[in-house]
C-alpha positions in Angstrom: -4.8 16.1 -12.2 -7.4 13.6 -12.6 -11.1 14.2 -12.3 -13.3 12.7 -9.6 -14.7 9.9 -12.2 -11.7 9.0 -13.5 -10.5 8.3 -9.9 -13.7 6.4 -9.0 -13.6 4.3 -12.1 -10.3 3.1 -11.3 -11.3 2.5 -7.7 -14.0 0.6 -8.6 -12.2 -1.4 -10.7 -9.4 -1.7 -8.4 -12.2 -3.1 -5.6 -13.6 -5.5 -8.3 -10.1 -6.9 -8.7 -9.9 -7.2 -5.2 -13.4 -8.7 -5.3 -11.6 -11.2 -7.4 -13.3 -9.7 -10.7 -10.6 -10.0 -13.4 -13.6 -7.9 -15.6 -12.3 -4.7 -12.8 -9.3 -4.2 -15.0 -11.3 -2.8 -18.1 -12.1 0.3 -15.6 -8.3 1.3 -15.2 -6.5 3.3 -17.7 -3.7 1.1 -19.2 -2.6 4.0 -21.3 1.0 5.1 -20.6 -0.8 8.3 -19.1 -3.1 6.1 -17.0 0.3 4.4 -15.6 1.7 7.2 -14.5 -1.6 9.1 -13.4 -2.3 5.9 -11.0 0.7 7.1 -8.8 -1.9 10.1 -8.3 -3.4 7.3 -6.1 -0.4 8.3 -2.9 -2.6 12.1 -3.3 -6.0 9.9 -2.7 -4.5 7.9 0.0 -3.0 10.6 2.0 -5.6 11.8 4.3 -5.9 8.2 5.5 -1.9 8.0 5.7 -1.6 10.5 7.0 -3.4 9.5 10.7 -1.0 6.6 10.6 1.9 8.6 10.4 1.1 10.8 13.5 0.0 8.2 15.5 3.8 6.3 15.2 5.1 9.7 15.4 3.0 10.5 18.7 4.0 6.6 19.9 7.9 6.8 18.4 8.7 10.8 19.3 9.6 12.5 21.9 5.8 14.0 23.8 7.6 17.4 24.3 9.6 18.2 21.3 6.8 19.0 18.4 10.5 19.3 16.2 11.1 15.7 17.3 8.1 13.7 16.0 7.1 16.0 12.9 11.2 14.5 12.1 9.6 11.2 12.9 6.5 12.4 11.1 8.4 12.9 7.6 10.7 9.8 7.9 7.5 7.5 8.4 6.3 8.9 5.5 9.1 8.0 3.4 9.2 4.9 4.6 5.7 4.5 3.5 6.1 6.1 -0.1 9.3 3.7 -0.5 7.3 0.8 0.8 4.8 2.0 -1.9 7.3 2.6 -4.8 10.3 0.7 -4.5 8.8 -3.1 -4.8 7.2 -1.7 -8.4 10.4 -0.1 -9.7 12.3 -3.8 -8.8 9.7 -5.8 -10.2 9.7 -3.9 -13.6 13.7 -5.3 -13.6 12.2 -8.5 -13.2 9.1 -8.9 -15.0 10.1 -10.0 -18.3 11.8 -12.7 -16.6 8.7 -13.9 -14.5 6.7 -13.9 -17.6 4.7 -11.2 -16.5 6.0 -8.0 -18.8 2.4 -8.3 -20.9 0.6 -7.7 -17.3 3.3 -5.6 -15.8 1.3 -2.2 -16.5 -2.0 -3.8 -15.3 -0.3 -5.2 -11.9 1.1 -1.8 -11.5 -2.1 0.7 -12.0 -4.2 -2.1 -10.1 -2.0 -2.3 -7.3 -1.9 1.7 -6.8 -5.3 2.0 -6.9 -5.8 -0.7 -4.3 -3.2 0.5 -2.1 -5.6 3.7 -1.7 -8.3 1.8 -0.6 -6.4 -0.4 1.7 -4.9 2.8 3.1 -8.4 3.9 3.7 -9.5 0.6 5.1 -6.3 1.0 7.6 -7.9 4.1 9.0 -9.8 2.7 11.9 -6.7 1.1 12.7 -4.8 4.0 12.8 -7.7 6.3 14.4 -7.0 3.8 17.4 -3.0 4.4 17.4 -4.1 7.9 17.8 -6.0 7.5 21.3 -4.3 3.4 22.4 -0.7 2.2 22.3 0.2 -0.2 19.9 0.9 -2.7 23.0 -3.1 -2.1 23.5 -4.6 -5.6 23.3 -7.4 -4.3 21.5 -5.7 -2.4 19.2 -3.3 -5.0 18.7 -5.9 -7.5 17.7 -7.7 -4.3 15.9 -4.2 -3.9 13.3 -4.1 -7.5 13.1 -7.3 -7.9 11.7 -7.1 -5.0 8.9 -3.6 -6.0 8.5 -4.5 -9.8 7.6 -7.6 -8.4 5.7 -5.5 -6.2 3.2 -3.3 -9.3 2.6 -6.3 -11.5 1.6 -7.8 -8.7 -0.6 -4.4 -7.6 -2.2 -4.0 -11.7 -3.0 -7.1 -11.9 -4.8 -6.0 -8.8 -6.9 -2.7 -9.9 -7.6 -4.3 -12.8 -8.9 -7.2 -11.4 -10.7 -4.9 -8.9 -12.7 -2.2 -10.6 -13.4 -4.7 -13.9 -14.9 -2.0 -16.9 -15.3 -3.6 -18.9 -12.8 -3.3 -19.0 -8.5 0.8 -20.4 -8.9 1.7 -17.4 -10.7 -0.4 -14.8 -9.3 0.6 -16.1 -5.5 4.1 -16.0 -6.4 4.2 -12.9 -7.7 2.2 -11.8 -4.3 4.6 -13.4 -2.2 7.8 -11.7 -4.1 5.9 -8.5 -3.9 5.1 -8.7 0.2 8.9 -9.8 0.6 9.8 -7.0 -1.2 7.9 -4.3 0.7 9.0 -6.3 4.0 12.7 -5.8 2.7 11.8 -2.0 1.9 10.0 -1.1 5.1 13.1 -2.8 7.6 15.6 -1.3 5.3 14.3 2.1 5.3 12.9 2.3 8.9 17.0 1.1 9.7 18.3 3.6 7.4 16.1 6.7 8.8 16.8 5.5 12.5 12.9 4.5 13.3 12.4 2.0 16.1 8.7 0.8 16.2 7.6 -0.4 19.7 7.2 -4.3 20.0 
């Protein structure tokens, strides 16, 4: 279990990577311990999670059968963690052949640690779902923003931590986002979840 200021350090530094800061990095833990402790990060971001996964539930389930969308419930979750996990574990297959292995543990504990606070920042968002449909114009246009926002901010980290220049750092962004993309249809096919257009 990690303490409190171990967990705000490597938020902060995660935010000053995402600030564009490559100095945020020397607040993670790249220790082998501080790899594996930044999956603690899912813990941090579950609250916030959490509301997004009953509000597809509540959208996606059945209104009468509580059975039926705490199913939905738990297979949004997975979908979530795997959307989480799954891009990491195939780009440690690849890294040494992107030229990347040196950064590979930085890339990973940054990119935990960020996904935490983009979960948070997602919570509005997802607050929203709770009380409008997704087919809501304004919470549409809500998502949309957030959505674009935690691309633009998980750019500017990919780039600050992984420090070979924009071409290297965008193109492992843009492996990573088709990646997740390929996880999250996958999974949601797999587990049988339909999201409303």
């Amino acid at each position: 279990m990690l303490s409190a200021d171990e967990v705000q350090a490597s938020l902060n530094g995660a935010w000053q990577l995402m600030m564009g800061k490559p100095d945020g990095v020397r607040l993670l833990d790249l220790s082998a311990d501080g790899f594996w402790n930044s999956f603690f990060a899912l813990i941090v971001a579950a609250p916030a999670l959490i509301v997004g996964w009953v509000g597809v539930a509540n959208e996606i389930g059945d209104p009468e059968a509580l059975t039926g969308r705490l199913g939905i419930l738990i297979r949004v979750a997975i979908v979530d963690v795997g959307t989480w996990t799954l891009p990491l574990v195939a780009l440690a297959v690849v890294a040494r052949h992107a030229g990347i292995a040196t950064r590979f543990v930085a890339y990973v504990v940054a990119s935990n640690w960020a996904s935490a606070l983009i979960a948070w920042m997602l919570l509005p968002s997802a607050l929203v779902r709770l009380f409008l449909p997704s087919t809501n114009q304004f919470a549409a246009m809500l998502t949309l923003f957030f959505f674009l926002l935690s691309l633009a901010l998980t750019w500017r980290m990919t780039n600050a931590v992984i420090g070979k220049g924009a071409a290297i750092g965008s193109a492992v962004f843009a492996g990573m986002l088709v990646a997740s993309l390929i996880v999250l249809f996958s999974l949601q096919a797999m587990l049988g979840i339909s999201i409303p257009d």
